[in-house]
C-alpha positions as CSV (number, residue, x, y, z in Angstrom):
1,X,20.4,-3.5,-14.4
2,X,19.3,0.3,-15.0
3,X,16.8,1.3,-17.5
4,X,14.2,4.4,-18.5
5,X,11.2,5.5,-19.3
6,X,9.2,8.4,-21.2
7,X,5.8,9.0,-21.4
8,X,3.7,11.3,-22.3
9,X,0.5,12.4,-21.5
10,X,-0.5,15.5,-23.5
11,X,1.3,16.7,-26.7
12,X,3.4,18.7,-24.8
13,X,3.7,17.6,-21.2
14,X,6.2,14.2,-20.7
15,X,7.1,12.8,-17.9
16,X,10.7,10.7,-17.4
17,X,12.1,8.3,-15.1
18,X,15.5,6.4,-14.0
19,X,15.0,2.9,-12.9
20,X,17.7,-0.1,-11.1
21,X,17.7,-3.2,-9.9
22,X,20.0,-4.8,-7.5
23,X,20.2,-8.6,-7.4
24,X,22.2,-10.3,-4.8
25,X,21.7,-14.3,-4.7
26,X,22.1,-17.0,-2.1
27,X,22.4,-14.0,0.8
28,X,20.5,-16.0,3.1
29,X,20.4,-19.7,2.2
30,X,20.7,-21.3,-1.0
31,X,18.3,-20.1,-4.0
32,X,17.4,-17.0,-2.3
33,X,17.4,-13.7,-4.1
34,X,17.2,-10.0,-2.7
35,X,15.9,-7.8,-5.1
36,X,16.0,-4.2,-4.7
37,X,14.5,-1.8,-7.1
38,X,14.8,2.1,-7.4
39,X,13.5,4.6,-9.4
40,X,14.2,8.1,-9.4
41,X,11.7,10.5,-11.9
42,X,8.1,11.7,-12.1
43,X,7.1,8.3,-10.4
44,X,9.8,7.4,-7.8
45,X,10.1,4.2,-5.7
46,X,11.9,2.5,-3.3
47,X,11.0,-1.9,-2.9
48,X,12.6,-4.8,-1.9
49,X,11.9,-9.0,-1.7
50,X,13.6,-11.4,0.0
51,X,12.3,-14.6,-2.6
52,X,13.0,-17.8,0.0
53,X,12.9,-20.9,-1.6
54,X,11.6,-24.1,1.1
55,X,14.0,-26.4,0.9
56,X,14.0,-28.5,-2.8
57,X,10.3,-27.7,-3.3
58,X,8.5,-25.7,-5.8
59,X,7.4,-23.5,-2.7
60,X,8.9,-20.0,-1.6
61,X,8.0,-17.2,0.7
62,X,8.3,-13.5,-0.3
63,X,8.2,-11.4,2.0
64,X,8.3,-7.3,0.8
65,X,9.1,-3.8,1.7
66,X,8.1,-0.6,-0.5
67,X,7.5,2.7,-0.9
68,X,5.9,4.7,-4.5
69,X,4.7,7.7,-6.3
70,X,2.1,8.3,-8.3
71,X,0.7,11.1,-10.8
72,X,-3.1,10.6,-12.1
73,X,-3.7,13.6,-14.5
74,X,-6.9,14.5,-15.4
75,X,-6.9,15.9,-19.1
76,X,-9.0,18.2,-21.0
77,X,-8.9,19.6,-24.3
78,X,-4.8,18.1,-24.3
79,X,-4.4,20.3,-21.3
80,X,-3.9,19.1,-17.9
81,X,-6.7,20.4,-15.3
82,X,-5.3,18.5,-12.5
83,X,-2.9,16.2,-11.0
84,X,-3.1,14.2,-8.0
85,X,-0.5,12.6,-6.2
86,X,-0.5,9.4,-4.7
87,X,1.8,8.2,-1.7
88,X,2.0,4.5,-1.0
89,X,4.3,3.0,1.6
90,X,3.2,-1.1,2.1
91,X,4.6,-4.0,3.5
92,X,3.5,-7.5,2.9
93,X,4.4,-11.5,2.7
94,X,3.9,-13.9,-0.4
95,X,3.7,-17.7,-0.8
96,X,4.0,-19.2,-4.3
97,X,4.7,-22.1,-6.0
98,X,7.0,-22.2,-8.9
99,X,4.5,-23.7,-11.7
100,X,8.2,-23.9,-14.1
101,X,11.4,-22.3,-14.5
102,X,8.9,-19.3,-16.6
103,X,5.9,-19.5,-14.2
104,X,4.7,-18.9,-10.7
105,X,1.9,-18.0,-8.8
106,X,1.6,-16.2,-5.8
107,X,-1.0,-15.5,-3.2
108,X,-0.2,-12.8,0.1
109,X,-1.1,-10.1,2.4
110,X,-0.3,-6.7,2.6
111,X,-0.8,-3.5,4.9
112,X,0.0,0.1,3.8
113,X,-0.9,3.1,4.0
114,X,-2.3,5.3,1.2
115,X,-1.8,8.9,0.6
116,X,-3.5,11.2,-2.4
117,X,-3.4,14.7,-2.8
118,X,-3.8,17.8,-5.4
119,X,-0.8,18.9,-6.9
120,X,-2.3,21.0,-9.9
121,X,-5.6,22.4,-10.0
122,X,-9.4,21.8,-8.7
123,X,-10.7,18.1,-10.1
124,X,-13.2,18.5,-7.9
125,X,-12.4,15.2,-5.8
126,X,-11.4,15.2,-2.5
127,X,-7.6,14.5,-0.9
128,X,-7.4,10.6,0.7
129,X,-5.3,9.6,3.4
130,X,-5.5,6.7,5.7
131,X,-4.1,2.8,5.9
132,X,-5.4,0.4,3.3
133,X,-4.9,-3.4,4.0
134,X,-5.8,-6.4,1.1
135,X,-5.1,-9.4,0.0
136,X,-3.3,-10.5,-3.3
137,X,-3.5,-13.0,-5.9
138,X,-0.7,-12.9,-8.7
139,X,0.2,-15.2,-12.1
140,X,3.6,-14.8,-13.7
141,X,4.7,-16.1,-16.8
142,X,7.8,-14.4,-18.6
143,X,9.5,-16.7,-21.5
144,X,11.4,-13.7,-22.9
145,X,14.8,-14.4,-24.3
146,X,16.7,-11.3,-22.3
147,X,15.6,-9.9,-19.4
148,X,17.3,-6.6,-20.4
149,X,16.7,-6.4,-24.2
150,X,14.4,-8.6,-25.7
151,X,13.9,-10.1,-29.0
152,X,11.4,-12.6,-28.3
153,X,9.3,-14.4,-25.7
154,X,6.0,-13.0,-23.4
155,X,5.8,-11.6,-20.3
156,X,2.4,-11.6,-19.2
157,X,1.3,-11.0,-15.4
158,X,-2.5,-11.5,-14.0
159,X,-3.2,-9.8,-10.7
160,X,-6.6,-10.0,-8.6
161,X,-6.5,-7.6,-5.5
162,X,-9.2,-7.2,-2.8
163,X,-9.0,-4.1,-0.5
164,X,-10.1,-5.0,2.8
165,X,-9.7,-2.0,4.6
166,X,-9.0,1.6,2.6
């Protein structure tokens, strides 16, 4: 699947991106998925999940790899002050339950490490560096008609994260 998007952040600055997604199914055992997603832009990433089903359960195992970029612009007077960057490599394990063929909910772990620095300008905050580690609980629901284009359905996601260490 490939896909875009634009957005923009003052009236004249936009930022655009290139995204795809790699599905390969039943690699490693039956109902497993490898997903491996790529964008290439103003925010570029790198991730992959092995999704591991346990045996004819509702149960699975997610382990995950990732690497991203971020831009956080601070804005003034529709002019961009500053930009900071943000760096975040992480790796990290889910379990889940599959609460319907639309639904699942997932609880992990994940370490990382977290880099932010100035791009553009003096925000007045300081650069960040350093390994952040947390835990993760995550609610999916997605009853849209076409994962690609759709005409109908919700895709809704909940996510409660607690930093242990950053």
């Amino acid at each position: 699947m490939l896909g875009g998007t634009l957005e923009n952040t003052t009236s004249s600055d936009f930022r655009i991106a290139s995204c795809a997604r790699y599905l390969a199914f039943d690699l490693v055992g039956s109902g497993s998925e490898l997903r491996v997603d790529a964008t290439i832009g103003s925010a570029a990433s790198l991730a992959s999940e092995l999704y591991l089903p346990i045996a004819s359960t509702p149960l699975f195992v997610a382990p995950y790899a990732g690497v991203a970029t971020t831009t956080f612009d601070l804005i003034g007077e529709d002019v961009v002050v500053a930009r900071y960057r943000q760096t975040m490599p992480r790796l990290g394990i889910n379990a889940g339950v599959n609460l319907g063929p639309q639904s699942d909910l997932r609880v992990g772990a994940y370490v990382g490490h977290r880099s932010s620095s100035v791009e553009t300008g003096d925000p007045g905050l300081p650069e960040l560096e350093g390994q952040e580690t947390g835990v993760e609980l995550n609610w999916r629901v997605d009853t849209q008609d076409s994962p690609v284009v759709p005409a109908g359905g919700v895709y809704s996601q909940v996510r409660l994260t607690h930093t242990i260490n950053g």
